[in-house]
PyMOL Python script that loads the backbone (N, CA, C, O; Angstrom):
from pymol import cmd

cmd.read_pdbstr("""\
ATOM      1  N   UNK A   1      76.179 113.874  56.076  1.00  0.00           N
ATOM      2  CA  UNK A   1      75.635 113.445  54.806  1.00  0.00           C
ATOM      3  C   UNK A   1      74.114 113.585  54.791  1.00  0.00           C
ATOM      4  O   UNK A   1      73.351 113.553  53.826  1.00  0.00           O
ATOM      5  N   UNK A   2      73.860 113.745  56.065  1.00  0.00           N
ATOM      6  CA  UNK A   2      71.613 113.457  55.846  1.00  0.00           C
ATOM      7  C   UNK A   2      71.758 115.035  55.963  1.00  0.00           C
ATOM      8  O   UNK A   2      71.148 115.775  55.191  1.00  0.00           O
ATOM      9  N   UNK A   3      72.239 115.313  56.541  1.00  0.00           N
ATOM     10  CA  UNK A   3      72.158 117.432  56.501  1.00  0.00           C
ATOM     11  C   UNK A   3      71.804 117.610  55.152  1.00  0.00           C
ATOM     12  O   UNK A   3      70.662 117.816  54.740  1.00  0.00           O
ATOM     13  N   UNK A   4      73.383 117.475  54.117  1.00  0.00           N
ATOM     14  CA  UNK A   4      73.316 117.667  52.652  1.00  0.00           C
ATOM     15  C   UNK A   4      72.314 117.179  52.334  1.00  0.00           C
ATOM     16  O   UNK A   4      71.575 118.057  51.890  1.00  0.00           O
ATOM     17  N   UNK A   5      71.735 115.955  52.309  1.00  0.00           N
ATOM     18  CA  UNK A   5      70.246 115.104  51.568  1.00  0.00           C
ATOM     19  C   UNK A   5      69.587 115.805  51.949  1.00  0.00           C
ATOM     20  O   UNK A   5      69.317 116.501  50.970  1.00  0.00           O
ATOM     21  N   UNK A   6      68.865 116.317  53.079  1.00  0.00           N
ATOM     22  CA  UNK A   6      68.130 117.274  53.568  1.00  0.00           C
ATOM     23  C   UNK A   6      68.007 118.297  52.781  1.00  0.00           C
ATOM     24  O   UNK A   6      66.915 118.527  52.261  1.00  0.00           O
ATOM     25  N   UNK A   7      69.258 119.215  52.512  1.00  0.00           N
ATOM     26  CA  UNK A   7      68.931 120.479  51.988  1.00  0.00           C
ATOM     27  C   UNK A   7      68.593 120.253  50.397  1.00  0.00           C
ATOM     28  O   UNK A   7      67.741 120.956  49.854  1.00  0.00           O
ATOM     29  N   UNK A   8      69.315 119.219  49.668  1.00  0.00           N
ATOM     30  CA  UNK A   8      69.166 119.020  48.227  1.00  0.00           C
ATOM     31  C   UNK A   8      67.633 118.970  48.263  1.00  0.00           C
ATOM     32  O   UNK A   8      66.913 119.378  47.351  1.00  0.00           O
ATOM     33  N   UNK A   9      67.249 118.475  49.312  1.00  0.00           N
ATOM     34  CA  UNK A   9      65.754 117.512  48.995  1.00  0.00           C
ATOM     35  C   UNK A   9      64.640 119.059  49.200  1.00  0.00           C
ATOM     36  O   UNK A   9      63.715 119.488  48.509  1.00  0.00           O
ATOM     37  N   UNK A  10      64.997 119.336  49.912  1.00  0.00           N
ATOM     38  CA  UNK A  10      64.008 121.203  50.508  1.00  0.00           C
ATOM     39  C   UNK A  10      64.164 121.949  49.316  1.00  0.00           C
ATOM     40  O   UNK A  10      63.178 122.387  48.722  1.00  0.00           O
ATOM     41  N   UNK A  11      65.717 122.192  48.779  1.00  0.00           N
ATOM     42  CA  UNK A  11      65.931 123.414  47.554  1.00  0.00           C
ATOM     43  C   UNK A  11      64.818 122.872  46.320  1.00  0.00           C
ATOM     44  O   UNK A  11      63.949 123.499  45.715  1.00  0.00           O
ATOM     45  N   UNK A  12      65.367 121.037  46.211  1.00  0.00           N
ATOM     46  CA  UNK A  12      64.372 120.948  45.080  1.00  0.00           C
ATOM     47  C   UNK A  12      62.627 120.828  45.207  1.00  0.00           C
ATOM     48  O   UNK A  12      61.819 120.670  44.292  1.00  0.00           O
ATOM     49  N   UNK A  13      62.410 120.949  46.496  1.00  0.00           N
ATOM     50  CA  UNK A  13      60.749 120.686  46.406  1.00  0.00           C
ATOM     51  C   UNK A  13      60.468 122.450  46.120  1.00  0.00           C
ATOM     52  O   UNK A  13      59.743 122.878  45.221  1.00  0.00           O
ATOM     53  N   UNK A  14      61.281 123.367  47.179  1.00  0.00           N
ATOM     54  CA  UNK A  14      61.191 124.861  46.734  1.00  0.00           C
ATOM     55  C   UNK A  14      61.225 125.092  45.172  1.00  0.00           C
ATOM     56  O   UNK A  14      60.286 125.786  44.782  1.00  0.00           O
ATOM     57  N   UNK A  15      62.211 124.608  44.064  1.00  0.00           N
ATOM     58  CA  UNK A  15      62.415 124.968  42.586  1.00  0.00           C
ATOM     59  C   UNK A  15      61.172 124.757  42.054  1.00  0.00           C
ATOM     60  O   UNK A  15      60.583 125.572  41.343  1.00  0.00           O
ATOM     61  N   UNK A  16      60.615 123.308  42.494  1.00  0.00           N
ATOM     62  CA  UNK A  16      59.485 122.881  41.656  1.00  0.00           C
ATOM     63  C   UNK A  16      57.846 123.532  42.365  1.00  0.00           C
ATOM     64  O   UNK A  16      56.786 123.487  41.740  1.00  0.00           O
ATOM     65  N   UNK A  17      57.963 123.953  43.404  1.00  0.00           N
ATOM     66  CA  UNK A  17      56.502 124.260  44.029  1.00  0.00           C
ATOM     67  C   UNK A  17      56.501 125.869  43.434  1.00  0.00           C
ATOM     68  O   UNK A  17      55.525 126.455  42.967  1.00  0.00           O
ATOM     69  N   UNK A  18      57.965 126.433  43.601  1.00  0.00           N
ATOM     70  CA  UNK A  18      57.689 128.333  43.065  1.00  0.00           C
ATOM     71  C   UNK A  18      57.089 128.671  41.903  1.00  0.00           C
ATOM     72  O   UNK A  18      56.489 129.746  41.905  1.00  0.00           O
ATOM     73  N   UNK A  19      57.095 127.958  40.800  1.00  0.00           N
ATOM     74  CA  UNK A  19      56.022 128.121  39.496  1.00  0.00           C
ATOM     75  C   UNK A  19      54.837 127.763  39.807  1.00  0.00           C
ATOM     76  O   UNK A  19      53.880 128.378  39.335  1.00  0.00           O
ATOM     77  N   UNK A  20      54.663 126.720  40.646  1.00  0.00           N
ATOM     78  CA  UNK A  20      52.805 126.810  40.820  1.00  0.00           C
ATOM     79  C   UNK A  20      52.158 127.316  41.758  1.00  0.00           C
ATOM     80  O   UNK A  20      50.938 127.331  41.916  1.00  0.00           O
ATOM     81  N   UNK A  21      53.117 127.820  42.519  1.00  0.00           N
ATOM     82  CA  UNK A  21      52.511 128.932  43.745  1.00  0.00           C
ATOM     83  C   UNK A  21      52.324 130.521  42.658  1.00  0.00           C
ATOM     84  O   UNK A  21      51.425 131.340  42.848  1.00  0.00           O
ATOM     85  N   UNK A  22      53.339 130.641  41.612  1.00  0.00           N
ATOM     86  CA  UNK A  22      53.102 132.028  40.998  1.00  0.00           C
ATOM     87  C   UNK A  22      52.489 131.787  39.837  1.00  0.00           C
ATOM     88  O   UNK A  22      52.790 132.411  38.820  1.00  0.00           O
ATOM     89  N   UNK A  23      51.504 130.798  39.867  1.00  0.00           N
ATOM     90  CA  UNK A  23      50.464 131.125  38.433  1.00  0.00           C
ATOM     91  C   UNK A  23      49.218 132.269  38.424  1.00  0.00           C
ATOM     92  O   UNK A  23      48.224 132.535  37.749  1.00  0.00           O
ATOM     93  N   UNK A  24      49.787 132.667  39.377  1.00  0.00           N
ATOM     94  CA  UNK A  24      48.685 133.889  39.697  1.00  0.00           C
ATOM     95  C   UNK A  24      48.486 135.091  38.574  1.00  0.00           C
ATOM     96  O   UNK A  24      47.505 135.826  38.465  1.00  0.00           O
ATOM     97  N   UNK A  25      49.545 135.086  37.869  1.00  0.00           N
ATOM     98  CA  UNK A  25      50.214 136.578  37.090  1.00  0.00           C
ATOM     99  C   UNK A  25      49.224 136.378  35.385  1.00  0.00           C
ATOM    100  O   UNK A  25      48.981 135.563  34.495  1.00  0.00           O
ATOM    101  N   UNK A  26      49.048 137.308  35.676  1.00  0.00           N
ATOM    102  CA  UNK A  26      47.956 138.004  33.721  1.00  0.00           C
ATOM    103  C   UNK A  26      48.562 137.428  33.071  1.00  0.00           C
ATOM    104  O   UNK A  26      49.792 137.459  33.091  1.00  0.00           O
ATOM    105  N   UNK A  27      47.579 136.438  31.980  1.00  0.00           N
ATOM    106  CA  UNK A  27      47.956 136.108  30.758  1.00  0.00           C
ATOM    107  C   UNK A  27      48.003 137.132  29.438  1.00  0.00           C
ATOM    108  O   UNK A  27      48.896 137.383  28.629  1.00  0.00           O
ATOM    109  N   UNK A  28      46.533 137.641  29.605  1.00  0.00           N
ATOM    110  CA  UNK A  28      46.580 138.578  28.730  1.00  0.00           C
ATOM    111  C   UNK A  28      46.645 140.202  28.792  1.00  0.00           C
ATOM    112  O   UNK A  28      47.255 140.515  29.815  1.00  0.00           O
ATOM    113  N   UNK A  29      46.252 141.284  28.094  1.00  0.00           N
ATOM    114  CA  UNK A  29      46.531 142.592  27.804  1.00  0.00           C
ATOM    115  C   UNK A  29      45.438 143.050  28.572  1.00  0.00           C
ATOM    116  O   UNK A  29      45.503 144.260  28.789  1.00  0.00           O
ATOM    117  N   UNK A  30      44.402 142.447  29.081  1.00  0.00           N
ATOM    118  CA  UNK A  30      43.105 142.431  29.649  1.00  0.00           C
ATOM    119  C   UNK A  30      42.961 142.486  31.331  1.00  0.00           C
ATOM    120  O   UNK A  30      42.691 143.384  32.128  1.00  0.00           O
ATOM    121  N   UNK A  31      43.241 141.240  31.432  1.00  0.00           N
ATOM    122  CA  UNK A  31      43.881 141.150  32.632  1.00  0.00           C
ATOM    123  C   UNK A  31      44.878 141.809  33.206  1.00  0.00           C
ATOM    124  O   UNK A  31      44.760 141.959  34.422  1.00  0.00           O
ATOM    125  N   UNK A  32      45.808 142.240  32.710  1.00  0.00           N
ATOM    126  CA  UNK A  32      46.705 142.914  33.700  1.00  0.00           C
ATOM    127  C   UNK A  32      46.484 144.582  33.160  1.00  0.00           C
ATOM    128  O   UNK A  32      47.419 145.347  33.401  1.00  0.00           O
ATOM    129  N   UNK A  33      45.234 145.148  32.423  1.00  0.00           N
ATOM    130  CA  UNK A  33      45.071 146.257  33.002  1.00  0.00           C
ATOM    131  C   UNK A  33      44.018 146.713  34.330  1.00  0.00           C
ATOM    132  O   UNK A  33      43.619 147.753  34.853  1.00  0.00           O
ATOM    133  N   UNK A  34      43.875 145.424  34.480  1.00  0.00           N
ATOM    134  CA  UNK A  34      42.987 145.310  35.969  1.00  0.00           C
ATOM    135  C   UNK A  34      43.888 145.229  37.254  1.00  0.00           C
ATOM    136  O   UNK A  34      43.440 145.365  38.392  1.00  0.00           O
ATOM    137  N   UNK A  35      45.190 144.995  36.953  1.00  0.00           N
ATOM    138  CA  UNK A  35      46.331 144.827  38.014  1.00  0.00           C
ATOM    139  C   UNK A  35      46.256 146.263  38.402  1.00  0.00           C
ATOM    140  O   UNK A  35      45.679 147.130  37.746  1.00  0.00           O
ATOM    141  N   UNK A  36      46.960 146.457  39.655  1.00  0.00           N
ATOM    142  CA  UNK A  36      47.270 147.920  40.195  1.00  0.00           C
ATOM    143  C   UNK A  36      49.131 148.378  39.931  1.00  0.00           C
ATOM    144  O   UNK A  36      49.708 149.319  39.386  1.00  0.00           O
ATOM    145  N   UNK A  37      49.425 147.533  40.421  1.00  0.00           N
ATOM    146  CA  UNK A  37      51.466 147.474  40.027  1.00  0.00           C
ATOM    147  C   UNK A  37      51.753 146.879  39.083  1.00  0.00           C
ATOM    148  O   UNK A  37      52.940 146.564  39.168  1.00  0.00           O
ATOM    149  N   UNK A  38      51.157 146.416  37.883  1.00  0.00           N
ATOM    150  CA  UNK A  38      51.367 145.674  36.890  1.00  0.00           C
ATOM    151  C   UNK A  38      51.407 146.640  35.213  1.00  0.00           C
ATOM    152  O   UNK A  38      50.457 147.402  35.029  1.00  0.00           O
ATOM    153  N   UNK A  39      51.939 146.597  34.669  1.00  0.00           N
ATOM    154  CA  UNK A  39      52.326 147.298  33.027  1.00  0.00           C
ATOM    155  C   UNK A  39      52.244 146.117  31.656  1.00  0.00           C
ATOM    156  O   UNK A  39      53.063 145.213  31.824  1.00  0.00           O
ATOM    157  N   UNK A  40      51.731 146.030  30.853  1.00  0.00           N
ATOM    158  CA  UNK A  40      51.795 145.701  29.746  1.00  0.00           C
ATOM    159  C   UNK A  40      52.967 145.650  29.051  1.00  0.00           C
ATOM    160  O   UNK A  40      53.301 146.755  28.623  1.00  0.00           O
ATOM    161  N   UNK A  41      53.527 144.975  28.852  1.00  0.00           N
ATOM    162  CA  UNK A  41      55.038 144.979  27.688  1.00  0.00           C
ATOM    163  C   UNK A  41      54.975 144.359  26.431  1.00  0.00           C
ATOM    164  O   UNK A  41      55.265 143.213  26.086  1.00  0.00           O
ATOM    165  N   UNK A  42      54.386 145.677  25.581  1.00  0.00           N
ATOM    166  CA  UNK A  42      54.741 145.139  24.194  1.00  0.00           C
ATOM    167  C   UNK A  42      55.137 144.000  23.976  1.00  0.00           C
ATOM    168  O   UNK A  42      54.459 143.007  23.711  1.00  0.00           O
ATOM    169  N   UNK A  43      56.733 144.139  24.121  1.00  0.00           N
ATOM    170  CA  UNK A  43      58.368 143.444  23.476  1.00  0.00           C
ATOM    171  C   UNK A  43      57.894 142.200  23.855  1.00  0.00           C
ATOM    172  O   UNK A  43      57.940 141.311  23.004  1.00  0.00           O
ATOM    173  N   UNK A  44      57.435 141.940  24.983  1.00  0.00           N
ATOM    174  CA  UNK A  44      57.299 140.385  25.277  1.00  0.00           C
ATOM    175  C   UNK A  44      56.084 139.893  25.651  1.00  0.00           C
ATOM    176  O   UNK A  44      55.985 138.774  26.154  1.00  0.00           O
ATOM    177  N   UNK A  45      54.868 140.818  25.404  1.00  0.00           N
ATOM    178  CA  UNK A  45      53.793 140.318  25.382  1.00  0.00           C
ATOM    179  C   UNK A  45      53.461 139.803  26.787  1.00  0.00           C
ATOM    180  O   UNK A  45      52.651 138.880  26.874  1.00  0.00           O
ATOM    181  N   UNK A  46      54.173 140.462  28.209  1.00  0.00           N
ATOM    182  CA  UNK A  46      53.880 139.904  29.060  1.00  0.00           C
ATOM    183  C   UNK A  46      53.169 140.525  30.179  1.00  0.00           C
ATOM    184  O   UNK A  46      52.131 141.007  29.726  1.00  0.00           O
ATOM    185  N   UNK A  47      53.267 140.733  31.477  1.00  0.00           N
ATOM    186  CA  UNK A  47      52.424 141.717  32.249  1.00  0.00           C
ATOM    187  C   UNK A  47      53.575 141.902  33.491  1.00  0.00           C
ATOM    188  O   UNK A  47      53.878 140.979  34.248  1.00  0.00           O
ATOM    189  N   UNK A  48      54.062 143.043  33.546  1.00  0.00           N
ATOM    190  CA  UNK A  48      55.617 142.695  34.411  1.00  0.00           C
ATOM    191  C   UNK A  48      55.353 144.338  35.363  1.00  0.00           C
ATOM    192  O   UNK A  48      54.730 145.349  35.040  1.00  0.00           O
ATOM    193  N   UNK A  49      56.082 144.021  36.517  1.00  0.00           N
ATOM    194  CA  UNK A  49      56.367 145.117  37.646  1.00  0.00           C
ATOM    195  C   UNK A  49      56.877 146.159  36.698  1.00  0.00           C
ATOM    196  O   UNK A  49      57.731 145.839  35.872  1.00  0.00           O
ATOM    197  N   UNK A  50      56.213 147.915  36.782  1.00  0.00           N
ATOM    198  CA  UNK A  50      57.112 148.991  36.493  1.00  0.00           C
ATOM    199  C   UNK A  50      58.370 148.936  36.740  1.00  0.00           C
ATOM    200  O   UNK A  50      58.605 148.366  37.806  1.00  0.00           O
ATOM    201  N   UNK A  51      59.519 149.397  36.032  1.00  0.00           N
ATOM    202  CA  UNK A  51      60.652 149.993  36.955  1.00  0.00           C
ATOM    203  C   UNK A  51      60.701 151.233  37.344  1.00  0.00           C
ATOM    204  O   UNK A  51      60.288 152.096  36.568  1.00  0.00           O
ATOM    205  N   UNK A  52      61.145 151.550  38.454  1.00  0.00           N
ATOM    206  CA  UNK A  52      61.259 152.208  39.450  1.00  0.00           C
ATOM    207  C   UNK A  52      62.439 153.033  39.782  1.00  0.00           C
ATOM    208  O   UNK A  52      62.467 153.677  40.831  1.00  0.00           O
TER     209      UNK A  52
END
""", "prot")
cmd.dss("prot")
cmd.show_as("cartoon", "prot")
cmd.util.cbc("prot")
cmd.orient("prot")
């Protein structure tokens, strides 16, 4: 039973820490033409990996 508590307790500190470890990423059209692997997307106004 402390195994399971254990892992619930790790997955959820991981769910909640991965969005503020990746606030790194372009807000705007500006910023991410300064990125090197990064593209502009219209459709969603966002700054996302090429596909490949």
């Amino acid at each position: 039973m402390r195994i399971l508590t254990s892992v619930l307790a790790l997955s959820l500190a991981a769910a909640f820490a991965a969005p503020a470890l990746a606030g790194d990423t372009p807000k705007t059209q500006a910023e991410c033409a300064k990125m090197i692997d990064m593209i502009w997307d219209d459709a969603t106004k966002t700054c996302v990996a090429p596909k490949r």
